[in-house]
Each structure stands twice: as C-alpha cells, then as structure tokens.
Residue, then its C-alpha position, 0 to 999 in steps of 0.5 A: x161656360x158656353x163655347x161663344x162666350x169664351x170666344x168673345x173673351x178671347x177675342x176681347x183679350x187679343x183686341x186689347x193685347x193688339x191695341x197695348x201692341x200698336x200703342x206702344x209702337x206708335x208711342x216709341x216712334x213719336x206717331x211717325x213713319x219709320x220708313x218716311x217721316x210722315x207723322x199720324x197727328x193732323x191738326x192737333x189729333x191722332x189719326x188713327x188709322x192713318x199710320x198702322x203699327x206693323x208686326x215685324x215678324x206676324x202675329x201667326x208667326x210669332x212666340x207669345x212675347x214677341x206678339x205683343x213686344x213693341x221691338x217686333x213692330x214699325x210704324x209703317x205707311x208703306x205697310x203692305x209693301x212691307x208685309x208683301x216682301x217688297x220692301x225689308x230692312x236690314x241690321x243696320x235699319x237700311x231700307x231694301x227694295x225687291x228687285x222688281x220693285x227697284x226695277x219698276x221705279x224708274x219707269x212707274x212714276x205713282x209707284x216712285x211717288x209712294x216708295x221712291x227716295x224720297x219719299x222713302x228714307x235710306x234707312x228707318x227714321x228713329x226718333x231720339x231715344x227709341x228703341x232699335x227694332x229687334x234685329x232677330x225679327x228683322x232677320x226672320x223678315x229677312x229670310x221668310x218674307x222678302x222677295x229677293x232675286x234669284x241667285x244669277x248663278x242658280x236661277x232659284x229662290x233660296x228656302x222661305x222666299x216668295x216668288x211675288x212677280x205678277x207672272x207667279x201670281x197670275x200662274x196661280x189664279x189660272 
C-alpha cells in the first residue's frame, strides 16, 4: 500500500477517535463550561466550535487509552488559559490561577473580564451525574504544565514548571 494512503488512514482514524473524544466530553458536561457555566447550545443548536473539549494531560503526552478517555478532557472556554498553565485545577476541582495572572486581574480589566470570579467559578461546574475528571491527569497538569511562583525561599521553579512571564518569552525571541 503506498506510503500517502496509509497516512490519510491514519489521519481518518485519529480525526474520528478525536471526535468520539470531544463528544463524549461535551456529552458528560451538558455541552457547558466546566470552568463557567456557558453552554455551547444558542438558539436550539450546538455551536461546535464555541465550547472546545480540552485534554487534561495532551494527546502528545498521553498513553493510548488516556488519548481518547473522556476522564482526560474539560469542556473549557477559557482553553488556552488553561493548555498555556495559567489556570489548573486541583483535586478537590478548585480553580487556581498562575501567579502573574492573579497579580494582573486587578489592574486589567479585559483580562478580569474573561478569567475573573465570576465570570470563573471557584471550582469546576459538574452537572449532576458526570463523571469527575481523573485526578492523575489533573495532577500530571498539575506538575507539568501550570505556572506557578518561585518558591520565595529558593527563588527557582521546581522541575516540569514553565517560566510563562512575558520577560521569559521576550528573552527567547531575542
């Protein structure tokens, strides 16, 4: 079999796995965000593209049956918040901010208007009878993606944090 059909097999079965992904998801979260209520369903139709489904811990990062297990995915507006560390959520589903962010909110009124609380709950919206998000992958987040402070004491990120601040990303494109 030549070498591009096989890729366009490929490709058709993990656009088809994706898509059983963020169904079930958005099924399991009453087409709502988790983080503040907003539902995905205007005028008697699901918008699509309005409310993603959001891997908890990424697909690239992922074992096979976590890639397509609804337990690793939110229903998330704020989803680049979330997928960039600025916002993760903790066992008990509460909500936490990156320190920048928290710092910013007062001062930024667009950016307190999109992550603020409200519009933000203090923790994950769950309708009745869904199933809790997997608290393994929440942890992996945890620990591998959310920016958090330096420790006063040592002044360093512990292992696996990102340095997001815009003085670090500037420092790399120059």
């Amino acid at each position: 079999m030549p070498i591009e059909i096989t890729q366009r097999l490929l490709t058709s079965t993990v656009r088809i796995g994706r898509h059983r992904f963020a169904t079930a998801v958005l099924t399991g979260h009453g087409n709502r965000c988790m983080f503040c209520g907003m539902g995905s369903v205007i005028g008697g139709r699901r918008r699509p593209r309005l409310l993603p489904a959001s891997h908890i811990k990424p697909w690239r990062e992922s074992a096979n049956k976590e890639r397509l297990d609804h337990l690793n995915g939110l229903t998330a507006c704020p989803d680049v918040a979330f997928d960039t560390g600025l916002l993760t959520v903790s066992e008990d589903l509460s909500i936490t901010y990156a320190t920048d962010l928290e710092r910013a909110l007062p001062s930024d009124e667009p950016l307190r208007r999109a992550f603020g609380k409200p519009p933000l709950a203090d923790r994950l919206i769950l309708p009745a009878g869904a199933d809790r998000p997997d608290t393994a992958c929440l942890g992996w987040r945890r620990t591998q993606v959310f920016v958090s402070s330096p420790t006063a004491a040592e002044g360093v990120r512990r292992t696996g944090e990102k340095d997001c601040s815009l003085d670090a990303r500037f420092a790399q494109t120059v």
